[in-house]
C-alpha positions in Angstrom: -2.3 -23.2 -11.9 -0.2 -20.6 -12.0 3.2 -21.0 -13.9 5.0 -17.7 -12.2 7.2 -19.0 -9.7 7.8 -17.8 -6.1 10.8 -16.4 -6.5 9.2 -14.0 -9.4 6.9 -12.7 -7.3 9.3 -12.4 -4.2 11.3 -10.8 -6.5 8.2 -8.5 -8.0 7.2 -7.5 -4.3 10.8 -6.6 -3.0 11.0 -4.2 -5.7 7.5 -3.0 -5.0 8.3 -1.9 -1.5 11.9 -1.1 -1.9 10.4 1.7 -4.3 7.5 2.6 -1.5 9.9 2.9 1.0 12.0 5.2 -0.9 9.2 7.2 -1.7 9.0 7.0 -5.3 6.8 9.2 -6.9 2.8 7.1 -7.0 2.8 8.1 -11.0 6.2 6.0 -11.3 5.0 3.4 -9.3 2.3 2.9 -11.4 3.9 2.7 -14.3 6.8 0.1 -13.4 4.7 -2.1 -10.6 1.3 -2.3 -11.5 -0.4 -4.6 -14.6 -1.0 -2.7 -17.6 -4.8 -3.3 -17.8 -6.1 -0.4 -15.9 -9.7 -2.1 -15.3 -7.4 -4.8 -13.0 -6.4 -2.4 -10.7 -7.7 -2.2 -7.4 -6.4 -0.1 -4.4 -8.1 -1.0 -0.5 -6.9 0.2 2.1 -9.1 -1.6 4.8 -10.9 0.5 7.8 -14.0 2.4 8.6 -14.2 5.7 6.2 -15.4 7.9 8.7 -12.1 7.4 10.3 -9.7 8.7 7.3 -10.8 9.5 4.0 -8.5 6.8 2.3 -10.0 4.1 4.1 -12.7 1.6 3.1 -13.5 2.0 0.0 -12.0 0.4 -3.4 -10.1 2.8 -5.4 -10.3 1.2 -9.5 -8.3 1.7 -12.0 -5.1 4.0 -12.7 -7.8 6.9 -11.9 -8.7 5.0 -8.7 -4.5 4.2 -7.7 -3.9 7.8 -8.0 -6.6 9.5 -6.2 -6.1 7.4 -3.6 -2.2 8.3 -3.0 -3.1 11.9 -3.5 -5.9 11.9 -0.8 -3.8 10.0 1.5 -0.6 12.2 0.8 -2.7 15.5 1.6 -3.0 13.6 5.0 -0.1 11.8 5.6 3.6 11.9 5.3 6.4 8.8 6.7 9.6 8.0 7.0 12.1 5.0 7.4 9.6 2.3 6.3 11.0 -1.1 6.0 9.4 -4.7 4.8 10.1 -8.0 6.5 8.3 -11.4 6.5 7.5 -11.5 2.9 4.8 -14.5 2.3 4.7 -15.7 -1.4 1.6 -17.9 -2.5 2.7 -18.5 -6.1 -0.2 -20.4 -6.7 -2.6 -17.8 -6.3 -0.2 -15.2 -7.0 -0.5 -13.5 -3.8 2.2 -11.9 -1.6 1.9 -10.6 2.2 4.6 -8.4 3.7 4.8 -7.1 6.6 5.6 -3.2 7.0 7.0 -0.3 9.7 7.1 2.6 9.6 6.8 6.5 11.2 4.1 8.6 10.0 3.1 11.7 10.3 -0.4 13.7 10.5 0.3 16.4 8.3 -2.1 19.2 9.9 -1.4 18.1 13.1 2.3 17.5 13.4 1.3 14.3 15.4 3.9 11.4 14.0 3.6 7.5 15.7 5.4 4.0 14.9 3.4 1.9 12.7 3.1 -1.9 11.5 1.2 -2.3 8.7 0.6 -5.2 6.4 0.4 -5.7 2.7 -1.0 -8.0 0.6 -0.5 -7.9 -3.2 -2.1 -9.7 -5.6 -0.4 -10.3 -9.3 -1.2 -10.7 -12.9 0.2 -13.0 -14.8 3.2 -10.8 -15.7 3.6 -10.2 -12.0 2.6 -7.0 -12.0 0.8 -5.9 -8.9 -3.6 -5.6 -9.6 -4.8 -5.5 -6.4 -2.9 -3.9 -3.3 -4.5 -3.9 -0.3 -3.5 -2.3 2.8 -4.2 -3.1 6.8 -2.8 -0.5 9.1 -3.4 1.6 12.3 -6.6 3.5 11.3 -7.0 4.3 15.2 -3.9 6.3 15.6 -4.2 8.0 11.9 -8.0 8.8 12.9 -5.9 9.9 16.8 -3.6 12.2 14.6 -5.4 13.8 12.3 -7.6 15.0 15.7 -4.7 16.0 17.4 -5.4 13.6 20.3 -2.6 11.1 20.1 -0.5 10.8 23.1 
């Protein structure tokens, strides 16, 4: 059993996003959000690869974390993203939020409204190991053809 409490990791996770959503730099994020032993770190952002080069596939380590921000921020830019309906599992030290935002295909031009959904597993320092990501592959795979309407 876990003996981080809920409000910890509520706590942990608000500052997580809050930093997301004002686009703090991936290298900082890294270093104030994210557990300390590298090997723990695992970044998924869930969907078919063939639809964005980001998606489907574990990214480990602090390596792994900051690949996968670069590739996805060659793609992708956003603005005004918010978090709402934060679910804390202190038990299993898990957290799911729930995210909006507008982003942008950045060869493309084509931007559309998005709600996406975190889920962040902590250490025992809550510090965030594994983040994964569901969002709207369809329209970023749309975008990046230059076929969203």
């Amino acid at each position: 059993m876990s003996c981080i409490t809920r409000q910890s990791l509520l706590k942990a996770s608000e500052s997580f996003c809050t930093a997301f959503a004002s686009q703090t730099p991936p290298s900082e994020i890294l270093t104030k959000h994210f557990t300390q032993n590298s090997d723990d770190i695992i970044v998924l952002e869930h969907g078919l690869p063939r639809l964005a080069p980001f998606l489907g596939r574990e990214y480990k380590g602090k390596d792994g974390f900051l690949e996968y921000f670069k590739t996805i921020g060659e793609q992708l830019s956003y603005k005004d993203m918010r978090f709402s309906d934060y679910i804390v599992d202190a038990e299993v030290r898990k957290v799911s939020v729930r995210g909006e935002a507008v982003f942008t295909n950045k060869k493309t031009g084509q931007s559309w409204d998005e709600v996406f959904r975190y889920v962040l597993e902590f250490d025992e320092n809550a510090k965030v190991e594994k983040y994964e990501v569901w969002a709207d592959s369809g329209a970023a795979y749309l975008a990046s053809r230059g076929e969203l309407s």
